[in-house]
C-alpha positions as CSV (number, residue, x, y, z in Angstrom):
1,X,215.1,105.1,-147.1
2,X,211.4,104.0,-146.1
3,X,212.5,100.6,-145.4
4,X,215.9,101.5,-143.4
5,X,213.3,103.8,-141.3
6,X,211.0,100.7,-141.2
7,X,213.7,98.6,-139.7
8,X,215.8,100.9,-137.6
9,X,212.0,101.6,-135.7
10,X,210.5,98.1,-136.2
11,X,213.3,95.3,-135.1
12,X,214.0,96.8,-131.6
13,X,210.3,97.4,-131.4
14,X,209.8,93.9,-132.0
15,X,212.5,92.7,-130.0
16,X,211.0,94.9,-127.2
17,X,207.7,92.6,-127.2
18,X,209.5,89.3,-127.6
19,X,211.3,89.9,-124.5
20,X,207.6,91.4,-123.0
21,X,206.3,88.2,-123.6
22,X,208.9,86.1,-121.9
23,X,209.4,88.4,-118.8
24,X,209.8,85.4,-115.9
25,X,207.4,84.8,-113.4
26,X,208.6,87.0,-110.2
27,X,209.4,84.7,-107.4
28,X,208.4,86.5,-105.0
29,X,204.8,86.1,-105.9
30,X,205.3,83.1,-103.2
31,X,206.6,85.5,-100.6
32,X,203.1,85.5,-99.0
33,X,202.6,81.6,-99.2
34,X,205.7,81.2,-97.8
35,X,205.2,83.4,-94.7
36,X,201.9,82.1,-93.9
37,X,203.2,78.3,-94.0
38,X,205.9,79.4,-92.2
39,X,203.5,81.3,-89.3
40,X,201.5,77.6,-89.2
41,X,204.3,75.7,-88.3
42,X,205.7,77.7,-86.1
43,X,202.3,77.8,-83.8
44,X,202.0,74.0,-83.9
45,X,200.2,73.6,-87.0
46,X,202.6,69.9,-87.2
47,X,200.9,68.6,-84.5
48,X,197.4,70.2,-84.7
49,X,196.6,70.9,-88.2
50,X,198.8,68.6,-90.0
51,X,196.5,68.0,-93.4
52,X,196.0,71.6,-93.9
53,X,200.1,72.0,-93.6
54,X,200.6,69.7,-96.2
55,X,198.1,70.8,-98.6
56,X,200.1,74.2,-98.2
57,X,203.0,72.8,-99.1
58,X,201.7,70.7,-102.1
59,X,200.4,73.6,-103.4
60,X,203.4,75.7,-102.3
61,X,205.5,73.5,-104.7
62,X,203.2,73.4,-107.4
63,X,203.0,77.3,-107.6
64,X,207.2,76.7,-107.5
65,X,207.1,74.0,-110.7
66,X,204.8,76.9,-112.2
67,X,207.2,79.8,-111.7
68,X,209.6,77.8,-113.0
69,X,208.0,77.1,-116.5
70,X,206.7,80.8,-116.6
71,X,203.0,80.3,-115.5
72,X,202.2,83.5,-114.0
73,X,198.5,82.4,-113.9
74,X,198.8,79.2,-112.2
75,X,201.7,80.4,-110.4
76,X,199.5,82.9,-108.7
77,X,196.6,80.5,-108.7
78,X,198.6,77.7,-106.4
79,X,200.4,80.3,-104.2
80,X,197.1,81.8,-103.3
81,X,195.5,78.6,-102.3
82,X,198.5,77.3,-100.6
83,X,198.6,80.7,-98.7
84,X,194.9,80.1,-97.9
85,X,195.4,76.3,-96.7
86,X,198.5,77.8,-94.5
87,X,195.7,80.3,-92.8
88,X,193.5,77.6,-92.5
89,X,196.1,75.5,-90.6
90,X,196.9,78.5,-88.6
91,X,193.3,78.6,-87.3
92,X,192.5,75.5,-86.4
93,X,195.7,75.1,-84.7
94,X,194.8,78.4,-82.2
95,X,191.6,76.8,-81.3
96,X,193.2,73.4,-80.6
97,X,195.5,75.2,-78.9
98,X,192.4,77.3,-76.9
99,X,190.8,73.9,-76.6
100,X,193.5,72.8,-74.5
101,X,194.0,76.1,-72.1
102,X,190.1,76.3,-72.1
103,X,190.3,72.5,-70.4
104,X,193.5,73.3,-68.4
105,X,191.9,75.8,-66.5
106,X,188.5,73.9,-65.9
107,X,190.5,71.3,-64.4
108,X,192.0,74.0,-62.5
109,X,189.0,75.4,-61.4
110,X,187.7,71.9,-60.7
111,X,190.7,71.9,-58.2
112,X,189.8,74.6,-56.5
113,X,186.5,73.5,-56.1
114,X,187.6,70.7,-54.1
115,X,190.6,72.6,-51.8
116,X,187.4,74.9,-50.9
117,X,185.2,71.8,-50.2
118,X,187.9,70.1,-48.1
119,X,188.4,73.0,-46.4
120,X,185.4,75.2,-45.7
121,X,182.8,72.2,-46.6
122,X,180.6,72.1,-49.5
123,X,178.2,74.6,-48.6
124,X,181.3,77.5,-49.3
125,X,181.2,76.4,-53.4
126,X,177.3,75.9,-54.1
127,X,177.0,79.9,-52.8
């Protein structure tokens, strides 16, 4: 009786933390990887921040090869940094990008400058 008990309550306990232990990796740990890289390219990180995109990526698909053999920790690890590299990407590609309007409007300026020289002499700018 003591060992039918034993058995009825200790194989599907067991069985409970076999399949514990082999619980996937949930894909969607990537999710936030993903979106970033995805919020890089889209601002121009291609053209301005192209090193940093492709680290993203690597990593990216290193966290993937991890979910797929069950690495939760490394997983994790490589979608974090990948995430990180894609923010990184992000940023320098805004201040390339403010770079460029910052010198777009100096020339401007600069333009202005000389309509108002032609026109009222230099004396109108140096005041």
């Amino acid at each position: 009786m003591k060992r039918l008990l034993a058995t009825t309550i200790g194989l599907p306990a067991l069985l409970l933390m076999a399949a514990c232990a082999t619980t996937p990796v949930d894909p969607g740990l990537l999710d936030n990887a993903r979106v970033a890289i995805e919020q890089a390219e889209q601002a121009g990180a291609g053209e301005y921040s192209p090193l940093e995109l492709r680290f993203a990526h690597e990593r990216l698909a290193r966290a993937e090869t991890f979910v797929d053999n069950d690495d939760d920790t490394m997983a994790r690890r490589m979608a974090e940094q990948a995430e990180v590299e894609a923010q990184l990407a992000l940023a320098r590609t805004r201040a390339a990008l403010a770079r460029a309007e910052l010198a777009r409007k100096q020339r401007e300026l600069e333009q202005i400058e000389t309509d108002i020289r032609e026109v009222f002499g230099a004396e109108a700018v140096e005041q």
